[in-house]
C-alpha positions in Angstrom: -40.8 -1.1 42.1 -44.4 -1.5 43.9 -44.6 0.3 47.1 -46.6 -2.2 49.5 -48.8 -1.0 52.6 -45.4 -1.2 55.0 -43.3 1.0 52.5 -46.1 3.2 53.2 -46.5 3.4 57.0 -42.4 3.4 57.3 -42.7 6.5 55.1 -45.9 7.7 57.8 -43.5 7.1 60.9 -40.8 9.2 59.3 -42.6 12.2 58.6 -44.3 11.8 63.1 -40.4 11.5 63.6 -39.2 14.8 61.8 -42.2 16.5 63.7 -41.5 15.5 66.9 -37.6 15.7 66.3 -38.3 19.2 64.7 -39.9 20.3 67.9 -37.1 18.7 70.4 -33.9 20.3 68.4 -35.4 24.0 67.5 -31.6 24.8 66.4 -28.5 23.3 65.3 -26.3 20.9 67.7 -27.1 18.1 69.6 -30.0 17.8 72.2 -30.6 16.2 75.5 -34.4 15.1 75.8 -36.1 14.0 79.5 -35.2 10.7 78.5 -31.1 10.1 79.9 -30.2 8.0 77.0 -32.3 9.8 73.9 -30.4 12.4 72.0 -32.0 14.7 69.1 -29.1 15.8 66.3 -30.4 18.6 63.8 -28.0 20.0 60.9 -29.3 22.4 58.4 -25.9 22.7 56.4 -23.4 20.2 55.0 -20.4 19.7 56.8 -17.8 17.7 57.1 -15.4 15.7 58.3 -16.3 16.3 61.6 -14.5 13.8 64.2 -15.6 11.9 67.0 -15.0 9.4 69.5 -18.6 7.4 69.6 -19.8 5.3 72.3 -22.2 2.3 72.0 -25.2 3.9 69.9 -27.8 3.4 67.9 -28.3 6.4 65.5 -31.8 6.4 63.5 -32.4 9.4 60.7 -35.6 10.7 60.0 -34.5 12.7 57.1 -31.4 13.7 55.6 -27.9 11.8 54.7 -24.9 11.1 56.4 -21.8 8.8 55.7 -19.2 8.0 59.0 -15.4 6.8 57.8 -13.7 4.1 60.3 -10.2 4.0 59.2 -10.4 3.5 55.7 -14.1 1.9 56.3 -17.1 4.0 55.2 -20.8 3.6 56.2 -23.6 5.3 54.9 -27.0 5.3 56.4 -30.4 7.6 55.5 -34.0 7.0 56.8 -34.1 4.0 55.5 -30.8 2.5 57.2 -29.7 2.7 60.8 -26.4 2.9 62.2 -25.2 0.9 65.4 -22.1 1.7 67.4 -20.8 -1.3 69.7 -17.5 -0.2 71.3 -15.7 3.6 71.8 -15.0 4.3 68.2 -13.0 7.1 66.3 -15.1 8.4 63.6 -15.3 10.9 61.2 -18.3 12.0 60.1 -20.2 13.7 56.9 -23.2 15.1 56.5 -24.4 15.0 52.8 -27.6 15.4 52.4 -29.0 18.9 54.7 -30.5 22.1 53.9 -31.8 24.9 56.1 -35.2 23.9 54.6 -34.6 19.9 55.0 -32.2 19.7 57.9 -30.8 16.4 58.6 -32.3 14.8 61.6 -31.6 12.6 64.0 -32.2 10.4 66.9 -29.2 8.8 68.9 -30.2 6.2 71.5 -27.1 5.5 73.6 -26.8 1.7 75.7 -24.3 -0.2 77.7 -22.9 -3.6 76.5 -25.3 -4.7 79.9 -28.2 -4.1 78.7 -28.0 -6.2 75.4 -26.9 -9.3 77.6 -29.8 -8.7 79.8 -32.0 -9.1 76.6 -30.2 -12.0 75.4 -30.5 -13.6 78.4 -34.3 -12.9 78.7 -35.6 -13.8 75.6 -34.4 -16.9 74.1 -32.7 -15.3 71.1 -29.6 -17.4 70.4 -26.0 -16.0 71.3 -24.8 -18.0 68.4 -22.3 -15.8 66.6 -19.4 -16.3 64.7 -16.1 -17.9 66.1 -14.2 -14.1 64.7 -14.9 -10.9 66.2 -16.6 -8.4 64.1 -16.7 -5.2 63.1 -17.9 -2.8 66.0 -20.2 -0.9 64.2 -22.7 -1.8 61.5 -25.6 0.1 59.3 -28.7 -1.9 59.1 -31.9 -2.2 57.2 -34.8 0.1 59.0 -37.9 -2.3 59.4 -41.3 -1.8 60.5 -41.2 -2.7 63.9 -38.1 -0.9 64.9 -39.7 2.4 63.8 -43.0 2.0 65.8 -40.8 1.2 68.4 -38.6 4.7 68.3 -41.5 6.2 67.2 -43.2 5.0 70.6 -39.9 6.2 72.5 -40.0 9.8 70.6 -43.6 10.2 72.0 -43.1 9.3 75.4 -41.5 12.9 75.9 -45.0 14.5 75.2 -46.2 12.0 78.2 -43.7 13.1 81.3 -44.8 11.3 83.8 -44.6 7.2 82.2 -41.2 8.0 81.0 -39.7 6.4 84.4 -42.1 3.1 84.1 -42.8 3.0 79.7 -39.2 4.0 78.7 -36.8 0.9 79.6 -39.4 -1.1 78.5 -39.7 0.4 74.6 -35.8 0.6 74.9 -35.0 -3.0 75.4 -37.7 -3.6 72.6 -35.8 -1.7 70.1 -32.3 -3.1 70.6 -34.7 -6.7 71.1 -35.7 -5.7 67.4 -31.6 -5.2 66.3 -31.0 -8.5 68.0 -33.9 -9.9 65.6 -32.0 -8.4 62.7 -29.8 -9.9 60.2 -26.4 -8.3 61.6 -28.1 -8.9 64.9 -24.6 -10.6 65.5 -22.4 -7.6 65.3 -24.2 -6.4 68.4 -23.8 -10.1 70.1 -20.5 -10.6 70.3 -20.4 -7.4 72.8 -22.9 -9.3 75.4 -21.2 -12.6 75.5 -18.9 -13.5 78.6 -15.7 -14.1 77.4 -16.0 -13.6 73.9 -12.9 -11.8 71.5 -15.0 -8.8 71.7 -15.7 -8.8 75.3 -11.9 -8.7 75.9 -11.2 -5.8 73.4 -13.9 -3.8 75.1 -11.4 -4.3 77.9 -8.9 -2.9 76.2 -9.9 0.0 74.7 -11.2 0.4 78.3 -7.3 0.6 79.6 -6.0 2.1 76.1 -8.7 5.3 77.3 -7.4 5.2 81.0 -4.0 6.0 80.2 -3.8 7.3 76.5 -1.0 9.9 77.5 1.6 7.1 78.7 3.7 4.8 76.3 1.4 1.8 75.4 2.5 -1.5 76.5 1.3 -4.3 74.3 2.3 -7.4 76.5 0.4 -5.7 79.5 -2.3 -4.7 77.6 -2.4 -8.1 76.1 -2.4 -9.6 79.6 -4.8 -7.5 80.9 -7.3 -8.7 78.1 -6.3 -12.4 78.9 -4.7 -12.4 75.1 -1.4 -13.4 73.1 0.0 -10.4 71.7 -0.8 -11.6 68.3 -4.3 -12.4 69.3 -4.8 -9.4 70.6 -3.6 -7.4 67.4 -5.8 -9.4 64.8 -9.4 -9.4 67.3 -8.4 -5.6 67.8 -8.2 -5.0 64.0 -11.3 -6.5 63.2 -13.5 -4.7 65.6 -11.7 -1.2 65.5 -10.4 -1.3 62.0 -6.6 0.1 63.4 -4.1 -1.6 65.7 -3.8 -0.6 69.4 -1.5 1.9 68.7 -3.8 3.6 65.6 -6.5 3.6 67.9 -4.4 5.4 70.8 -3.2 7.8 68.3 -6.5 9.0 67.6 -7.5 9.6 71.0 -4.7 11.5 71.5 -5.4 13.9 68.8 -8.7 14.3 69.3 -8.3 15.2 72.8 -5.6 17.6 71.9 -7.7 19.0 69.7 -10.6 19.1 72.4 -8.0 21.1 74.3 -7.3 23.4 71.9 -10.7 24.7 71.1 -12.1 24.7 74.7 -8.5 25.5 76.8 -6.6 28.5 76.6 -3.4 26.2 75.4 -0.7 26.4 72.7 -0.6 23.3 70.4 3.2 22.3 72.1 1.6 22.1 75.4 -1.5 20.2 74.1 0.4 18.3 72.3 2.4 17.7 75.9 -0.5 17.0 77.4 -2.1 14.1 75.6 1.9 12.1 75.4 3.4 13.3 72.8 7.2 14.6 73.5 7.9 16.0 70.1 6.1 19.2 69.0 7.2 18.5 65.6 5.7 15.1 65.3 2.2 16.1 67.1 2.0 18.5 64.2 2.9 16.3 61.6 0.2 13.6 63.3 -2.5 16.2 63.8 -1.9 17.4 60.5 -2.1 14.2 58.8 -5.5 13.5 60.4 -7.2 17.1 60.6 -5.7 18.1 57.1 -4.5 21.2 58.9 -1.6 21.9 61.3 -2.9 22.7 64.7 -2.7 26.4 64.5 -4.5 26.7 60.9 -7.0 24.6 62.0 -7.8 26.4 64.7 -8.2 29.1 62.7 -10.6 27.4 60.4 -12.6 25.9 63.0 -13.4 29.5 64.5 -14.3 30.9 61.2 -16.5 28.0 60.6 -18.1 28.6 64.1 -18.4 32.3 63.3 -20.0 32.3 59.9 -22.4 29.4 60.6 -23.9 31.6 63.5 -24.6 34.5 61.2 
């Protein structure tokens, strides 16, 4: 395959990016930058799974691999694909492609469903999209343009003072570039008034405000303006679980979030995010973690402990 002039100032943009994300994330973990909505990720290990709940994001990798399961869904991106988030999300993620020497890198450039309507509704790009909701996350192909663009973003933090005025601006271009795209749809159907999506954004908004208490589909269904059946199916195809899947994994991985951060017993956690049964929050945290809650703990700390030597 001939490498043309673009293949190699993509590859040019990647190597500024790993430079300037080498310098903003000295260590492993995630970093906050001067800009509120720019993240830096650096991991110099594999690991994996390692589970989530993502917001709307767009996720660009300068170097490394990494793979994110939805469900039974998986999506790979490298530096030559990006990853976009649309709606609150339970992921699990793996990183398979880091070493100490080449750690995988990352940029993570979080929005509000706002700010794409705003750019629909400001530059002429059609809001034509298909009549069934989609999938709430996709991986894209990483163009020219979009790179300059982050590439323009990343720099900004070496030029304080026209962050307030140049940021927004390279922003909107960026997601104005996704919009461009060929899946430019997937991130559409979030912005338009009304649409399938627009209503489960709604209610995975309501599922979040009151994940410990017994889900009720007819009100949840009502609130999102939806037949039950309707809103089962639209769910399904933008979250990959039903209603119910989808509160089940908050609840775990908040009880999980308890039990590494609280000084809490995994009956009380389990308590805590709705569950009644100690027995059944162990067999559901077990089935998702691969671990009860007590060996998993366990493993969790020694991880913690040995990748800090």
């Amino acid at each position: 395959m001939v490498r043309t002039k673009e293949d190699d100032k993509i590859v040019e943009i990647q190597a500024e990016l790993v430079q300037l994300i080498e310098r903003g994330a000295k260590c492993d973990g995630t970093h906050s930058t001067a800009i509120p909505s720019l993240y830096f990720s650096r991991i110099s290990y594999k690991e994996g799974p390692v589970h989530a709940f993502q917001g709307p994001a767009l996720c660009i990798i300068a170097q490394g691999e990494k793979t994110f399961m939805l469900s039974e869904s998986s999506y790979y991106y490298d530096p030559f694909h990006y990853l976009v988030v649309s709606v609150d999300l339970p992921l699990s993620g793996q990183i398979i492609q880091a070493t100490p020497q080449t750690p995988l890198l990352c940029l993570s450039l979080n929005f509000e469903p706002e700010l794409i309507f705003d750019i629909i509704q400001n530059s002429g790009l059609s809001i034509n999209v298909k009549k069934n909701s989609q999938r709430g996350m996709f991986v894209g192909e990483t163009n020219l343009p979009l790179l300059e663009a982050a590439l323009r973003l990343v720099g900004l933090l070496d030029e304080p003072q026209d962050i307030p005025a140049l940021a927004p601006l390279v922003i909107r271009e960026i997601f104005y570039r996704i919009l461009q795209a060929e899946k430019g749809g997937f991130l559409k159907q979030i912005a338009i008034n009304g649409s399938h999506a627009q209503r489960i954004i709604e209610a995975i908004r309501l599922i979040k405000q009151d994940f410990a208490k017994p889900l009720r589909i007819e009100k949840l269904a009502s609130a999102a303006n939806m037949s039950i059946s309707s809103l089962h199916r639209h769910f399904k195809q933008v979250t990959a679980m039903s209603p119910l899947q989808y509160q089940k994994q908050l609840r775990l991985q908040e009880a999980r979030r308890l039990l590494q951060s609280e000084k809490t017993d995994a009956a009380d956690a389990g308590f805590q995010v709705g569950y009644e049964s100690p027995s059944q929050f162990s067999r559901e945290y077990s089935r998702l973690f691969g671990l009860p809650p007590i060996s998993d703990m366990k493993r969790l700390h020694n991880v913690s402990k040995s990748s800090s030597i």
